[in-house]
N, CA and C of each residue as an Amber inpcrd file, in Angstrom:
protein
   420
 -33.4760000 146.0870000  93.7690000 -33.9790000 145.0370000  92.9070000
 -34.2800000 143.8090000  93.7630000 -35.5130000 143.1320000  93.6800000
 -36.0840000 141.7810000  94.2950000 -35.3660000 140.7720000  93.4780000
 -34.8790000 140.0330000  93.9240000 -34.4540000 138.4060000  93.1230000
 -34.9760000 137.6140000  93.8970000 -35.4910000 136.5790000  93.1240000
 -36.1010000 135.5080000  93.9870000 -34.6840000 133.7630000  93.4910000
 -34.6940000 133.3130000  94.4070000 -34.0460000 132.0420000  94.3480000
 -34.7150000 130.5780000  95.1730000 -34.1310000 129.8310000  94.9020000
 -34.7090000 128.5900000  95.8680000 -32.9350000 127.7590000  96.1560000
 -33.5510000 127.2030000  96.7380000 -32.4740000 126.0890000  97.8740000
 -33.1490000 124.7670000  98.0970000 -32.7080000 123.6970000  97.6230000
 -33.0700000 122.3910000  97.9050000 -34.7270000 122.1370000  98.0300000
 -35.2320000 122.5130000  97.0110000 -36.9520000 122.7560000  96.9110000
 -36.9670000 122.5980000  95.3600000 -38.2240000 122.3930000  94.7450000
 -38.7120000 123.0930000  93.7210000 -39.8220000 123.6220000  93.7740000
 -39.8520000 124.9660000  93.5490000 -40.6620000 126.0150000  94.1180000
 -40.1520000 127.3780000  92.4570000 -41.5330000 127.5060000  92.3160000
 -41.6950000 128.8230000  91.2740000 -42.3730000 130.2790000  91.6360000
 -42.2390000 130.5180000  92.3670000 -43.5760000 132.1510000  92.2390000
 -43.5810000 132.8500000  91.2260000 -44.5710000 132.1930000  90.9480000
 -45.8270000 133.0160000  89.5470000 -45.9050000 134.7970000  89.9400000
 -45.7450000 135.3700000  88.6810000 -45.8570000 136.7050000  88.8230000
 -44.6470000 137.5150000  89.6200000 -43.6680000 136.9340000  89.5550000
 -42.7860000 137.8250000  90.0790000 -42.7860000 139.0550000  89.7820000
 -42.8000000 139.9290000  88.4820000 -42.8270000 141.5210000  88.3380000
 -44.1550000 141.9430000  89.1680000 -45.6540000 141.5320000  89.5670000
 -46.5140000 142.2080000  89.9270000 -46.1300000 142.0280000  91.4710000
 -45.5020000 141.0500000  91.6840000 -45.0460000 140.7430000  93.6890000
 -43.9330000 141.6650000  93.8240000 -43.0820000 141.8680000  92.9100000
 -42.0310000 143.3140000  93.1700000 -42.5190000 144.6080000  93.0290000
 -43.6840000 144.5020000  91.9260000 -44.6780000 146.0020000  92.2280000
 -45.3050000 146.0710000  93.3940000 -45.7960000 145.2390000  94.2780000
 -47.1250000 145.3110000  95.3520000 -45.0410000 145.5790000  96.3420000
 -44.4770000 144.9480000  96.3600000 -43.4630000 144.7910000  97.4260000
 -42.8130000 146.5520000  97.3360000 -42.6970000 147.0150000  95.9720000
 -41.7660000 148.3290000  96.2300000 -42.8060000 149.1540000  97.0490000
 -44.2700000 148.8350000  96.3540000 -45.3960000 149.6880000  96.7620000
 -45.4750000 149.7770000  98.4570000 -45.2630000 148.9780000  98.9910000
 -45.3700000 148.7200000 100.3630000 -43.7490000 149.2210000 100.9620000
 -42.6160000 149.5880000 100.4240000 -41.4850000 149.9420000 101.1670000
 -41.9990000 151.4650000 100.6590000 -42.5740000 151.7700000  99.1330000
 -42.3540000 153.3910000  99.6500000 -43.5650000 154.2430000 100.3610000
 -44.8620000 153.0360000 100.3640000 -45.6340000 153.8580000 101.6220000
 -45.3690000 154.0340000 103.2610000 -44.0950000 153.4890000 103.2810000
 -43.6030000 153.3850000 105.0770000 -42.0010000 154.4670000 104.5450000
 -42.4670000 155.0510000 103.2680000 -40.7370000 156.0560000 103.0260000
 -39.8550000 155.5670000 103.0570000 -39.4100000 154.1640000 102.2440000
 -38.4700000 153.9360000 102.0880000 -38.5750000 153.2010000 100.3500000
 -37.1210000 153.2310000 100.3070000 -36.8710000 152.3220000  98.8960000
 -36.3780000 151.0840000  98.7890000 -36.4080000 150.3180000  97.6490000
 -35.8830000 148.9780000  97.5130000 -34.3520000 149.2730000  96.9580000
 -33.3400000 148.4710000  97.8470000 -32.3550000 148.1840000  97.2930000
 -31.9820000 146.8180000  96.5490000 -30.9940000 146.2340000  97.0390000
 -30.9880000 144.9020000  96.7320000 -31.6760000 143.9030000  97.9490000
 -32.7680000 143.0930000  97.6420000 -33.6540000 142.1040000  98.3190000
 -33.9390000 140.6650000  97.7220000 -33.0560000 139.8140000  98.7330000
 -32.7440000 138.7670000  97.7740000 -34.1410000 137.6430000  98.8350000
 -34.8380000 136.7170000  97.8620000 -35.6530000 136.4350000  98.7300000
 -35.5410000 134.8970000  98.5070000 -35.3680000 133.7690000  99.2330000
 -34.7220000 132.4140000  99.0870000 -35.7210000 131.8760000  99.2010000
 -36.3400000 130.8460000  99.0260000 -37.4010000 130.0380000  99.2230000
 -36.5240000 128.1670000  99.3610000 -37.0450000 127.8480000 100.4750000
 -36.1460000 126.5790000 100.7160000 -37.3360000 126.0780000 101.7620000
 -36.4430000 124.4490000 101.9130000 -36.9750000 123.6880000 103.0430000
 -37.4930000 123.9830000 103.8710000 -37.7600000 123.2830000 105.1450000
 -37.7690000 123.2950000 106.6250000 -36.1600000 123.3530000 107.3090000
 -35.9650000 122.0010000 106.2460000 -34.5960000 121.2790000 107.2100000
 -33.4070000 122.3300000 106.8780000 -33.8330000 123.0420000 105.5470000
 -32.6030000 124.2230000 104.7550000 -32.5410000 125.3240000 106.0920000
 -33.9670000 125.9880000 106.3500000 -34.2460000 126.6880000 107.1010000
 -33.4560000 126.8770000 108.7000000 -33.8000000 125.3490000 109.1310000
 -33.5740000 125.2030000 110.1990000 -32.2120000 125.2880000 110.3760000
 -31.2540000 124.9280000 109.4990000 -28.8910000 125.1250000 109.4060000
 -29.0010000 126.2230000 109.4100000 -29.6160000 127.3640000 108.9130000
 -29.7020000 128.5310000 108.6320000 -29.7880000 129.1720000 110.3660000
 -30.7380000 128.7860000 110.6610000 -31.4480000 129.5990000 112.1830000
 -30.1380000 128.8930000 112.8660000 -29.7330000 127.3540000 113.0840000
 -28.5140000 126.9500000 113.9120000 -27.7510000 128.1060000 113.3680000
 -26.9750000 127.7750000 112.2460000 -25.5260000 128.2780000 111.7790000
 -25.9850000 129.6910000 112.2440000 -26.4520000 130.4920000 111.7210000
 -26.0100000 132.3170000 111.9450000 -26.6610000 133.0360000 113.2850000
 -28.2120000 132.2780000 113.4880000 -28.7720000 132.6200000 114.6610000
 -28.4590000 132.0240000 116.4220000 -27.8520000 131.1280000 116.2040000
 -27.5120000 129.6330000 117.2800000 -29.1670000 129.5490000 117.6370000
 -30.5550000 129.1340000 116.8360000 -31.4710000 128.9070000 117.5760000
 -31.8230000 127.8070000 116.4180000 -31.8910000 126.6780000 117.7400000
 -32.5480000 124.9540000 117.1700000 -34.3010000 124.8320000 117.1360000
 -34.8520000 125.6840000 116.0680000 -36.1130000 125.6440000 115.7380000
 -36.3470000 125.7710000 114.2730000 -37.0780000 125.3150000 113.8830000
 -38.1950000 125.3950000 112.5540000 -38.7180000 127.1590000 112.5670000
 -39.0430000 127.5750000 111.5660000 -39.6210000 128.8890000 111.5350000
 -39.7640000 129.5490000 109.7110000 -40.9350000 130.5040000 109.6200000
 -41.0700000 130.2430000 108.3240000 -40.0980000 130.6990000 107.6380000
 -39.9750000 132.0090000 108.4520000 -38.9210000 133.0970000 107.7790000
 -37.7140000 133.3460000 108.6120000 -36.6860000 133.9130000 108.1480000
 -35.6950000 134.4280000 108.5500000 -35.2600000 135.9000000 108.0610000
 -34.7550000 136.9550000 108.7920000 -34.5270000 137.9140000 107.3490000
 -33.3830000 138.5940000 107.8520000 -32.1380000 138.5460000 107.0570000
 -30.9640000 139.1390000 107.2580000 -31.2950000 140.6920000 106.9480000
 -31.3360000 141.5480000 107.5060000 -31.1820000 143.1170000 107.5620000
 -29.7860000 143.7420000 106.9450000 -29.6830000 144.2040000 105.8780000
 -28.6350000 144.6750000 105.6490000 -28.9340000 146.0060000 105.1790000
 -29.7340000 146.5470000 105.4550000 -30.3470000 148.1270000 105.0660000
 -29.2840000 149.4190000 105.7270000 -29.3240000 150.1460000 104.6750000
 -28.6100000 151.6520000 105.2960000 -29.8460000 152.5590000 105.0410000
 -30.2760000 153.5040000 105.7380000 -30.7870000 154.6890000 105.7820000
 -32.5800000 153.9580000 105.3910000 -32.6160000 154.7770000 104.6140000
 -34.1360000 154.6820000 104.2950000 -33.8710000 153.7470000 102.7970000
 -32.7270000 153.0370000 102.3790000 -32.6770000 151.3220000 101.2630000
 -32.7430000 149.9950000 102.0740000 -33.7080000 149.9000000 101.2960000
 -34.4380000 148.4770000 101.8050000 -33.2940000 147.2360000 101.3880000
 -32.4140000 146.4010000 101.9240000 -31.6240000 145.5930000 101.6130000
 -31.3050000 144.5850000 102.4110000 -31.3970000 143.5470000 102.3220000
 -31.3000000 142.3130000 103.0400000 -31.7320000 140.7310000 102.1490000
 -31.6810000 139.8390000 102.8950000 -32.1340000 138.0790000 102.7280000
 -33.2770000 137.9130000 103.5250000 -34.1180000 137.1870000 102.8280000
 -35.3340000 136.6910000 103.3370000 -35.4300000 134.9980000 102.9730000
 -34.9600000 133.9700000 103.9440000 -34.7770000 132.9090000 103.8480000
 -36.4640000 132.7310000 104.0450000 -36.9900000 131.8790000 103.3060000
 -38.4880000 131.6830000 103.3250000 -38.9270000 130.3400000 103.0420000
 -39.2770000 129.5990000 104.1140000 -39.5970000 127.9860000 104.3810000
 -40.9660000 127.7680000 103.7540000 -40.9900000 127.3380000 102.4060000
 -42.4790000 126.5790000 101.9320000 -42.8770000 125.3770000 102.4060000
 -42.3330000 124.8650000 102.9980000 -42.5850000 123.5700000 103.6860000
 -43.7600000 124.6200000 104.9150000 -43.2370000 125.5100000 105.7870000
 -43.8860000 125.8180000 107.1160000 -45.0370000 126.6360000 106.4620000
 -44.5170000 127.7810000 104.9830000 -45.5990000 128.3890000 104.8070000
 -47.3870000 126.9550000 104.5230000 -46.9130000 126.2430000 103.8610000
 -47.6510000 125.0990000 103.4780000 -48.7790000 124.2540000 104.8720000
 -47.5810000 124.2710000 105.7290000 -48.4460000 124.0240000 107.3710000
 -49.1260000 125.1460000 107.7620000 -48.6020000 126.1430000 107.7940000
 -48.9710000 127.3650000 108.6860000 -50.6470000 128.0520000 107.8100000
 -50.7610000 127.1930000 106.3700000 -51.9020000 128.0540000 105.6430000
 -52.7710000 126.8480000 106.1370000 -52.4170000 125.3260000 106.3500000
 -53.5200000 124.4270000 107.0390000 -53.7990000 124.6960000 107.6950000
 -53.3460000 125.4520000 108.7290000 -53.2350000 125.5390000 110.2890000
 -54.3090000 127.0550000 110.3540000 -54.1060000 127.7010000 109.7430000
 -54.9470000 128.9950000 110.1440000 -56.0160000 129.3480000 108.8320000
 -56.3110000 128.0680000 108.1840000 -56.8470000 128.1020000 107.3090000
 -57.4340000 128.9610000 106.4420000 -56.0220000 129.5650000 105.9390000
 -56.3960000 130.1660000 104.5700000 -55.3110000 129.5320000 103.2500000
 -55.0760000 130.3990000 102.0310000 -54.8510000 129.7820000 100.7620000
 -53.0290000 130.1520000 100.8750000 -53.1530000 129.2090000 100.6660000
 -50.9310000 128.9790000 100.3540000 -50.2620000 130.1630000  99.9280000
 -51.4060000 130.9310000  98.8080000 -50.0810000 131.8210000  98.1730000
 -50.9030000 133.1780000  99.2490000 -51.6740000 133.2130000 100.2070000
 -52.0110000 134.5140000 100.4180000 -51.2390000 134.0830000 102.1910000
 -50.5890000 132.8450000 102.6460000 -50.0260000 133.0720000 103.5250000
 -48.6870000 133.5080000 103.1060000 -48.0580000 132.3430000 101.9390000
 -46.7940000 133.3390000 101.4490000 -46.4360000 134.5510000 101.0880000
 -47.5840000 135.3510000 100.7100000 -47.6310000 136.6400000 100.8310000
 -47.7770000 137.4520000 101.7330000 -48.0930000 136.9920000 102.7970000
 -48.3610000 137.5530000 104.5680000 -46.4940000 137.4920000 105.1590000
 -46.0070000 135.9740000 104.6970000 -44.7010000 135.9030000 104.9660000
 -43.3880000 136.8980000 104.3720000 -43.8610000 136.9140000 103.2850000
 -42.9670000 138.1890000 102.3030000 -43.1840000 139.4220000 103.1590000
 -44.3940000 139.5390000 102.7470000 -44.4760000 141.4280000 103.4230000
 -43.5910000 140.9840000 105.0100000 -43.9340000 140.3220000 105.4080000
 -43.7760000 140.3570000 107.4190000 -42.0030000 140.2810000 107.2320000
 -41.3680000 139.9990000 106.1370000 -39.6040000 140.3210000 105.8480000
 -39.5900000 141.1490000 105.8500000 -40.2960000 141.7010000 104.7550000
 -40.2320000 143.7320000 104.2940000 -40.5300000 144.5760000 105.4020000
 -41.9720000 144.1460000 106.2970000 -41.8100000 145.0170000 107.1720000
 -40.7030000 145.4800000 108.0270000 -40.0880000 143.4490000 108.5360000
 -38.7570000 143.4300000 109.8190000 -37.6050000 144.5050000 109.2200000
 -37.3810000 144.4050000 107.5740000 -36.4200000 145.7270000 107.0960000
 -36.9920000 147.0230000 107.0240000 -38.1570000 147.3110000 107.2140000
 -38.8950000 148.5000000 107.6830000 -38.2390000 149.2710000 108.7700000
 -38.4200000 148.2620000 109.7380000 -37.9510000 148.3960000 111.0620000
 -38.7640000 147.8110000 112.3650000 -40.1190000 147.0010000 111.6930000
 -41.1410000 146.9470000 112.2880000 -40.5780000 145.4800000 112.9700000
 -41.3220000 145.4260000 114.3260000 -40.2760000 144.2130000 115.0230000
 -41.6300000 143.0500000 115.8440000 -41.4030000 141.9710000 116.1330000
 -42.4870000 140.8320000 116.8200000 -42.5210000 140.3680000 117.6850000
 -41.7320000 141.2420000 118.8380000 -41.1480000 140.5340000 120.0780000
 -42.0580000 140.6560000 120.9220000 -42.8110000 141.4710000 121.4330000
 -44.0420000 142.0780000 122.3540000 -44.9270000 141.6750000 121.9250000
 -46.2790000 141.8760000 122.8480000 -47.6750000 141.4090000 122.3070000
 -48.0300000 142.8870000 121.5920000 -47.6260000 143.7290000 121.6990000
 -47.5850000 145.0920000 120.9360000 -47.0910000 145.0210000 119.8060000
 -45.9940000 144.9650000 119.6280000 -45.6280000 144.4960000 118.2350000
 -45.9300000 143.7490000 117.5830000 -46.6310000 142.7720000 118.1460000
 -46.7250000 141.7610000 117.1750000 -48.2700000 142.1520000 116.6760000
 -49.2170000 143.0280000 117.6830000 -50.2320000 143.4870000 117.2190000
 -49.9400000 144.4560000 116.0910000 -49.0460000 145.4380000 116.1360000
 -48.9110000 146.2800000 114.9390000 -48.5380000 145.3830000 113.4740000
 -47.5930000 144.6270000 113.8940000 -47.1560000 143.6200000 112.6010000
 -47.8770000 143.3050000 111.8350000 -49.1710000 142.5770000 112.8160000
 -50.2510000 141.8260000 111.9340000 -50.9140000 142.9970000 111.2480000
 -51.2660000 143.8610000 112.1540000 -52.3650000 144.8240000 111.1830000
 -51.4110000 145.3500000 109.9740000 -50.2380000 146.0900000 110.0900000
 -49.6560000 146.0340000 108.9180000 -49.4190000 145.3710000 107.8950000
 -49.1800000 143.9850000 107.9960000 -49.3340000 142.6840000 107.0060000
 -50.6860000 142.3240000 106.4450000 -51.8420000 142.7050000 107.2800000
 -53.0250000 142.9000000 106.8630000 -53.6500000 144.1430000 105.7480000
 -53.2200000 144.9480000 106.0940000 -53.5980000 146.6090000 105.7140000
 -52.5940000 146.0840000 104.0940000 -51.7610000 145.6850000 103.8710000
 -50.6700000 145.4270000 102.6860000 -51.3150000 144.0000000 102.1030000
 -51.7190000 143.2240000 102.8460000 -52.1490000 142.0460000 102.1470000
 -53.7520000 142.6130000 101.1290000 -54.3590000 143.2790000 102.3000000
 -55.6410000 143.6000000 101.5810000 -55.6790000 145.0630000 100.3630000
 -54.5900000 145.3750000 100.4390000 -53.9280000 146.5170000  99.6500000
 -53.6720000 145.6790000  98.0230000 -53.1430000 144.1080000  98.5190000
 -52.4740000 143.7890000  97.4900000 -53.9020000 142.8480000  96.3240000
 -54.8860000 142.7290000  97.3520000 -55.9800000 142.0140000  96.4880000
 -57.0000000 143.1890000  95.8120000 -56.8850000 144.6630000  96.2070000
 -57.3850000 145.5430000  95.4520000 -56.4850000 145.9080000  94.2860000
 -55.3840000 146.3570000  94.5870000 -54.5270000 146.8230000  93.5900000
 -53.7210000 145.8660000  92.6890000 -53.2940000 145.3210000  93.1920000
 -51.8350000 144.5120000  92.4780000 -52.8760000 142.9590000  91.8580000
């Protein structure tokens, strides 16, 4: 089950049941299922205690995503900064809710297993977040 929450923001995402349909849709075309996926939407500054406290890293960043998955159940936290998604859609100029939706999937993928450390990976990432984003403006 997806739950969505916020942290020191006010922040709503519209359509939550069709973003948990496009989201299961995308864990069971990579063979896996949704377990419990809790997805936070907060600050910068929320963000950033978060990356100190559990990660020890002193940076800004949009997302965070705690992995708590067994086997092929999708389960974890997806701390998710609307403040950065908000910069990051000026910055590469496209629309707010289709970068926050680039940011969601790019959680789901990291509990996939799919990772951003390489210039390889990070090439597969994108096309996957792409291939699911453009998945999600036909279907969902």
């Amino acid at each position: 089950m997806i739950r969505y929450y916020k942290e020191d923001i006010k922040f709503e995402l519209k359509a939550k049941a069709l973003n948990n349909k496009w989201l299961k849709f995308v864990a069971e075309s990579e063979i896996r299922k949704i377990g419990d996926i809790n997805i936070i939407f907060c600050s910068d500054n929320y963000i950033l205690d978060v990356n100190m406290r559990y990660l020890q890293h002193d940076y800004f960043t949009d997302i965070i995503t705690f992995d708590y998955c067994e086997k092929n159940i999708l389960s974890g936290d997806l701390f998710i900064s609307i403040d950065s998604v908000r910069e990051n859609a000026v910055y590469y100029g496209t629309d707010f809710n289709e970068e926050l939706n680039r940011v969601m999937v790019h959680g789901i993928l990291h509990l996939i297993g799919y990772d951003d450390h390489s210039e390889e990976e990070i090439s597969q990432m994108r096309a996957k977040e792409n291939y699911y984003l453009e998945l999600k403006k036909k279907l969902f």
